[in-house]
N, C-alpha and C positions, 0 to 999 in steps of 0.2 A: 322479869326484865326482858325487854324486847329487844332485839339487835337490827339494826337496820344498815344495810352496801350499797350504796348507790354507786352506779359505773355506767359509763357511753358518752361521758364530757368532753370535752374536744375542742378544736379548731376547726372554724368551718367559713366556707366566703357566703356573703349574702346569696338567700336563693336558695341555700343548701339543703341540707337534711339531719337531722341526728336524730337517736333512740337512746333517753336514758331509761333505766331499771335501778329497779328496788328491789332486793330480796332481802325477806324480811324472816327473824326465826320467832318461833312460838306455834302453837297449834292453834292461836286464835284468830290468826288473819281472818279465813274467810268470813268472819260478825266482825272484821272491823270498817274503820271507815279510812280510807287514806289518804292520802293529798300531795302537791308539790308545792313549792314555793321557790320564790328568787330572790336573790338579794343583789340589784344590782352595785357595781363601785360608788361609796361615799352615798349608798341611800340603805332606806328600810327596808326590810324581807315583807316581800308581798305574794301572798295567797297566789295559782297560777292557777290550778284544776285541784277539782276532788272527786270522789268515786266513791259511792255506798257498797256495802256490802251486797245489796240487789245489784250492784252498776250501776246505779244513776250516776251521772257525773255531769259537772259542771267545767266550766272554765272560765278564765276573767277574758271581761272586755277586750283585753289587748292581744288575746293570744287567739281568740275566736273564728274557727276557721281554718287557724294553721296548727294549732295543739291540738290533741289529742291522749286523754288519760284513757288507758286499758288495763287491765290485773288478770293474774292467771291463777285461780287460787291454791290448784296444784301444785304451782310453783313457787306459792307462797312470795309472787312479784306482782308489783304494780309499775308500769309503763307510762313514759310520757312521750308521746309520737310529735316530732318537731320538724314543722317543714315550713319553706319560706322563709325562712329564718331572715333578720334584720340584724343590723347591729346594737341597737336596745336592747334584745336579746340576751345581751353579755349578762351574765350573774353568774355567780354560785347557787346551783342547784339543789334543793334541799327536800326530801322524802319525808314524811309526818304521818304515824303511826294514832290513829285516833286521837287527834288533838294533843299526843301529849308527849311520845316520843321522836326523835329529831335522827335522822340519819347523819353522817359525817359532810356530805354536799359535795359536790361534784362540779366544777368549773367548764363553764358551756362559752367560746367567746367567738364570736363573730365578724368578722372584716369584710369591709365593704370595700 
């Protein structure tokens, strides 16, 4: 069983900046793959970034530029660096453990 903490959610005006984190427990982080997602008010949870166990990482279309996914595997955390932020932005922030475990999610809202 995996455990997954996500923390750095917040309140923030357009323009801004925030850092959420993931620490995750198990000894198998460093071979897994991780990701984020969002799920904005009254829509679908949507993929954000992911990150291989090499580091290869991706990001969606909409965050390109201003996201950024990082992991420490020391620290058994993966990172989502948020800047520019909009207010689309608004979601519940959600951590993903190899496709298959789901952190609690963490609410990121934005004011313009």
């Amino acid at each position: 069983q995996v455990q997954l903490v996500e923390s750095g959610g917040g309140l923030v005006q357009a323009g801004g900046s925030l850092r959420l984190s993931c620490a995750a427990s198990g000894s198998i982080f460093s071979i897994s793959t991780m990701a984020w997602y969002r799920q904005p008010p009254g829509k679908q949870r949507e993929l954000v970034a992911t990150i291989t166990s090499g580091g290869s990482s991706n990001v969606a279309d909409s965050v390109k530029g201003r996201f950024t996914i990082s992991r420490d595997n020391a620290k058994n955390t993966v990172y989502l660096q948020m800047n520019s932020l909009k207010p689309e932005d608004t979601a519940v922030y959600y951590c993903r453990f190899n496709y298959a475990y789901w952190g609690q999610g963490t609410q990121v809202t934005v004011s313009s």
